[in-house]
N, C-alpha and C positions, 0 to 999 in steps of 0.2 A: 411718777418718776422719782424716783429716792434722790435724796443731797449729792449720796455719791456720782449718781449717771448723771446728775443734772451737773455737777460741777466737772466732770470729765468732759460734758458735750461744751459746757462752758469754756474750757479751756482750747480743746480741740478748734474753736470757731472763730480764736485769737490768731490764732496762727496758720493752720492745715487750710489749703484750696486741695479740693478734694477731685475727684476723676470725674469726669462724665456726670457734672452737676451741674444747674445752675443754684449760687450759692444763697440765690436770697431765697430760695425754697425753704433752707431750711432757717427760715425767722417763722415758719408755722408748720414743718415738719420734720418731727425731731431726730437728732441723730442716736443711732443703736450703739452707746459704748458695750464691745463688748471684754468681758473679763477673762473666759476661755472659753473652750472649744471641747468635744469631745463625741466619738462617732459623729452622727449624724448631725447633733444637735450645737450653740452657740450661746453660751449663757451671756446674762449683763452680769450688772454689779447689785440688779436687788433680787437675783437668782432666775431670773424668768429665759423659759427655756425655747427654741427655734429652733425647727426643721430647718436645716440649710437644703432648702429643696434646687437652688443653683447651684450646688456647689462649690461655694465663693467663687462665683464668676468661672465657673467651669471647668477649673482644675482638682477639686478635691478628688479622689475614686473612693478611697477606703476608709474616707474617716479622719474627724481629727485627731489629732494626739494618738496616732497608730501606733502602737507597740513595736512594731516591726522597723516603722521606719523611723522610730524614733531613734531607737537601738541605735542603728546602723550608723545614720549621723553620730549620737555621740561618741562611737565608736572612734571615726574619723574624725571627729573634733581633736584625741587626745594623738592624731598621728601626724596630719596636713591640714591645715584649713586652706590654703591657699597657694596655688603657683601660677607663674607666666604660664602660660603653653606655646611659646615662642623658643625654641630651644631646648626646651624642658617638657616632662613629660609624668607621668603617675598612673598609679596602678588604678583608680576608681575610672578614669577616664578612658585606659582601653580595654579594660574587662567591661562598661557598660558599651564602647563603641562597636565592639566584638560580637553582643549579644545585639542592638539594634541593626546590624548587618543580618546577621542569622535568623530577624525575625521577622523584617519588613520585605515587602517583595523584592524578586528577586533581582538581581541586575545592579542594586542599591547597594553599591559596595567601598564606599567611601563614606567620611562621617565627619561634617565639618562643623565643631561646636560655637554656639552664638548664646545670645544671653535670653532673648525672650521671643514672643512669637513674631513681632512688628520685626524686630534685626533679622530674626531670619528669612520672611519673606525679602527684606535689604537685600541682604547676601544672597538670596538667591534668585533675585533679576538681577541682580549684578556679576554673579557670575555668569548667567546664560547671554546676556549681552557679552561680557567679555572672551566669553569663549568663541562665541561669534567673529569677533574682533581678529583675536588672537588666529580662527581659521583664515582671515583675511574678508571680513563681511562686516558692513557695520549694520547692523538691524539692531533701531533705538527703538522701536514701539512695540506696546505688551498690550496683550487680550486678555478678558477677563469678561467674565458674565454679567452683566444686566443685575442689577438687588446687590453684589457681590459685597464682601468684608474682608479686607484682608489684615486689619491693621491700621496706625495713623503718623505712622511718621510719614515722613516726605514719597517714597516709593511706593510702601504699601498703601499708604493713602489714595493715590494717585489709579493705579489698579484696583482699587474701591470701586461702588456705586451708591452708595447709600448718602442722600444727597446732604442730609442734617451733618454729615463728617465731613463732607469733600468739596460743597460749592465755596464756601469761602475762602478756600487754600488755594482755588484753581489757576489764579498766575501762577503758584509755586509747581506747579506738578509736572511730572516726567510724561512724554508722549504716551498716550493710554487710547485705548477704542473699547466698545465692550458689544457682544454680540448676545440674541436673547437666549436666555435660560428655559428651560422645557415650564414650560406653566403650568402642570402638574406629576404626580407620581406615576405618571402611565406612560407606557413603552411608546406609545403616539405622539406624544408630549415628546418625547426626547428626540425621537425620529424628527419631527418637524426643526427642533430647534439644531439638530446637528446639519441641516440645508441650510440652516442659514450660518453657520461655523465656516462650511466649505466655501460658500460664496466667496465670504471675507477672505478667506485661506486664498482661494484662488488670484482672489485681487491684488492682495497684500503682504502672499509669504515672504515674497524678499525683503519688505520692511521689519516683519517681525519677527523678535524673540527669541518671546514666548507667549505660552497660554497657562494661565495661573486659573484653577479653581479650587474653590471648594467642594469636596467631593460629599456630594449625595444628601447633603445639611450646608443651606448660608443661614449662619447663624445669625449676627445681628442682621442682618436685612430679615427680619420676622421668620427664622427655623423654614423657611419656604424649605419643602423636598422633592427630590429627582428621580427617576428612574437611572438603575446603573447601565444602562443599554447605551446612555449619554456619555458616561465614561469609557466605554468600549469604543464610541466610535470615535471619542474626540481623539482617544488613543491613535488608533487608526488614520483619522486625516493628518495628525501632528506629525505624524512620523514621514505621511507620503508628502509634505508639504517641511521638510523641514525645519519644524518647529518644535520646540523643545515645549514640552507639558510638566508644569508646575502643578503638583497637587499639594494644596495647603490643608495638611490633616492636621493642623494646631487645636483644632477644634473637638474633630470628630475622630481622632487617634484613641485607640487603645480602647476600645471595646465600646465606645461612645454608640455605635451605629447599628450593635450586633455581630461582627467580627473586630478582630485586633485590628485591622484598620477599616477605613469606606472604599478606598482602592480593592481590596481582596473582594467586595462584591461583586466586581467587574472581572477581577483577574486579570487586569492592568499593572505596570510596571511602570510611572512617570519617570520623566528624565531626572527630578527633581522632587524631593518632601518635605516640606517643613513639620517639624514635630517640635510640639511645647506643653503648656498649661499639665495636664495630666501623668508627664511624661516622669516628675517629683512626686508625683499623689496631690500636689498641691502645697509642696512645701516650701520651696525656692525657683528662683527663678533660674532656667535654664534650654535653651533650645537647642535642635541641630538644622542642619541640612544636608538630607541624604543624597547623594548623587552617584550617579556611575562612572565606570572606570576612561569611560571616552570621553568627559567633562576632567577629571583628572588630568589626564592625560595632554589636555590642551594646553594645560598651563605647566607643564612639565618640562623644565629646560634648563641650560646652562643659565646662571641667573646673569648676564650678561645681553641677553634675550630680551629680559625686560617683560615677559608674560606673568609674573609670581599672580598669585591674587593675593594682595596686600589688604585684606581688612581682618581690621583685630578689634575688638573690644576687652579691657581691663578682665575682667571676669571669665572669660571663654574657660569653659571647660573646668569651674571651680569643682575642688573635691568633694564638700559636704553636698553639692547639688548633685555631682555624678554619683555619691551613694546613697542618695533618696531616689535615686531612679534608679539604682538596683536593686533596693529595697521592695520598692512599686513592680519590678520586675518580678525580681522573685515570687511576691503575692501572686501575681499569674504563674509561675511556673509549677507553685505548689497546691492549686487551688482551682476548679473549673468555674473562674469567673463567668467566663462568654455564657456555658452553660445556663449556671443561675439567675445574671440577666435575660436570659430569653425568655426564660419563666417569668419574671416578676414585669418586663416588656408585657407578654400577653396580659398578665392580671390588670396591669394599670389601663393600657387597653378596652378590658373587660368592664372595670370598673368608670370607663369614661360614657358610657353609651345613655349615661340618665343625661350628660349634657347635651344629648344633639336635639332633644326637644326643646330647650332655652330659645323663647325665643332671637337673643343676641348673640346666639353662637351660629357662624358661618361653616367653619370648618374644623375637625380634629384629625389632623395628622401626626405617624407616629414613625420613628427609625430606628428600631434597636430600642437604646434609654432614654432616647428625646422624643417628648413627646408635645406637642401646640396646641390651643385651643386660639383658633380665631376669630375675633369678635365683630361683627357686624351692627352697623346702625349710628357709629360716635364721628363725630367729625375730631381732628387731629388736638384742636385745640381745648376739650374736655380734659384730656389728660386722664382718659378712664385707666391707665394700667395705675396710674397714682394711689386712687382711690381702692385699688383691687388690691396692693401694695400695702396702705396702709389698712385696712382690715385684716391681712392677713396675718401681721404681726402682731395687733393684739389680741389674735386666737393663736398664736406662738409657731407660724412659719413665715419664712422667711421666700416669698417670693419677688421677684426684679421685672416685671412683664416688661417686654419691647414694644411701646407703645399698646396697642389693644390685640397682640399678641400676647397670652398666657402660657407660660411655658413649663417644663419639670427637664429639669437635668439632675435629680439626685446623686450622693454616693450613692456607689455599687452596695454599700454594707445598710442602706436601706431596709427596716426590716416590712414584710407585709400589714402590719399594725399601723406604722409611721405610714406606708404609701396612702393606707385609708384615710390617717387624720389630712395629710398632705393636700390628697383630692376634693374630699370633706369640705376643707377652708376654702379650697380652689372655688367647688360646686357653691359653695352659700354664698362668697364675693362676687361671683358674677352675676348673681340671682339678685345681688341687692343692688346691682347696678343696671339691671334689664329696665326698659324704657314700656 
């Protein structure tokens, strides 16, 4: 490591607590300054180049330092950087709200902006309880799956499952239940697990909601996948049982899965969607929540009523973030992304099948661009994704496995060269880690 990374990780480690770390890891594994960014790749400071094979944490699609969307921001640097959206109103904000109405399923005709993916999940059990409210019903308790991730503030925490986030919070958490998730990609699997949805429904709809999932990919709970037949029917029971379905597409939004969203697999319409991370390219932070016009509608009144729904965050709806998402928009409008991922889907696919003879690989499942290798034989406390982690970045990718889940979320603008070296690093780390 050159003076310069060393004295930048130096400094960083005076000051920064950093996300989803423990920090004394790194007094013997060192931190990546990095210097910039471009397509695919993430340089340091002694030019050493990375595959961002996660996509910094899942939001990049098309690259760093995108031409397109770089444009566009500083475009809007020189007009608005910023307004209330309390009163006030701008053109990036409903020229993008206008087009994710027209592009999400249908029914989704409302566009409530928030700041990241944890606020929007916020805001959207809290408005399906208040809408509730507001009809005259108080239903405080929310469903959600078994493994689930929604998030870590106080709400979406709570609607979690994944117990390394959520058992020390659990005095703090809002009533929650979670019913199982289908336990593999086959239409049996989902059958089964939507009998045990309905039970709970049956039991419990006048206490609840909603049903919040992630649709078809839980992402931290180890990329576990679903059949969409699960979506269709939870569709189905939520509607006969009164319950509002949250699908939290923060994840798997915007071609992550193989279409523009994981809902359109099913041909489902939720009450409710959360959309983030992808939604800039990966540029700023910005979320919505999409809802229909009969959640609207509830809270619609002389304001003497007292129904408004009153959450605001500072940031809602900033300009330079709403023209990075029409930027990232456009990209699709001009371009047959979905296309070219399905192609490069099958190839990595293709190119996965020398891992199933390892003996430490359990499982490889794949959705669209995400694709898992699951590792079999470690107990928790090895830390083998650590190890797979750091070998991967001094042969120059950048991979974050979820525990002894191996993962690939690339950009989109991935090219077949880069997928090779990507798997490459993948297939030799886990070879040097087999038992």
């Amino acid at each position: 490591m050159s003076n310069q990374n060393t004295k930048m990780m130096q400094r960083d480690l005076e000051v920064i607590w950093h996300p989803c770390t423990q920090m004394k890891d790194h007094e013997t594994l060192p931190l990546v300054p990095v210097k910039s960014g471009k397509g695919v790749y993430l340089y340091d400071f002694d030019g050493n180049a990375y595959i961002d094979a996660v996509s910094s944490w899942w939001v990049n699609i098309f690259g760093h330092a995108n031409e397109t969307i770089n444009n566009r921001i500083k475009a809007q640097l020189d007009t608005l950087e910023h307004v209330l959206l309390a009163g006030f109103t701008h053109e990036p904000a409903i020229e993008l709200a206008h087009k994710l109405v027209n592009m999400t399923p249908k029914g989704l005709e409302k566009v409530f902006y928030v700041d990241n993916g944890s606020s929007a999940v916020e805001a959207a059990l809290k408005m399906s309880y208040h809408y509730h409210l507001n009809r005259g019903k108080r239903k405080a308790l929310f469903l959600s799956l078994t493994n689930s991730y929604h998030g870590e503030t106080i709400g979406a925490l709570s609607v979690g499952d994944v117990e390394l986030y959520k058992d020390t919070y659990e005095p703090l958490l809002i009533a929650n239940m979670q019913v199982p998730v289908p336990k593999d990609q086959s239409i049996e699997a989902a059958k089964e697990a939507l009998q045990g949805l309905e039970e709970v429904l049956k039991e419990k709809a006048d206490e609840i909601a909603a049903f919040i999932v992630e649709p078809l990919i839980q992402g931290a709970g180890g990329m576990h996948m679903y059949h969409p037949a699960y979506l269709s029917g939870a569709r189905v029971l939520t509607q006969q049982y009164d319950v509002h379905l949250i699908a939290d597409e923060i994840m798997t939004g915007f071609g992550r899965t193989g279409k523009m969203f994981a809902c359109d697999h099913a041909e489902i319409s939720p009450d409710f969607m959360t959309l983030s991370k992808a939604l800039t390219g990966g540029y700023l932070a910005l979320s919505v929540v999409m809802t229909t016009n009969d959640v609207y509608q509830a809270f619609y009144c002389d304001y003497n009523e007292y129904k408004a729904f009153l959450h605001s965050h500072s940031y809602t709806g900033n300009p330079l973030a709403c023209a990075a998402a029409l930027a990232t928009l456009e990209i699709f409008e001009q371009n047959d992304i979905i296309g070219e991922n399905e192609k490069k889907s099958r190839y990595i696919i293709e190119q996965l099948e020398k891992f199933s003879v390892l003996p430490n690989v359990k499982e490889i499942r794949q959705q669209g661009m995400v694709t898992a290798i699951e590792l079999k034989g470690y107990e928790s406390t090895e830390r083998i994704g650590v190890k797979i982690y750091e070998y991967a970045l001094t042969q120059g990718v950048l991979l974050r496995p979820l525990g002894h889940i191996i993962y690939f979320m690339p950009p989109y603008v991935i090219s077949y060269e880069e997928i090779d070296k990507m798997i490459e690093v993948a297939y030799e780390g886990i070879k040097k880690v087999a038992k």
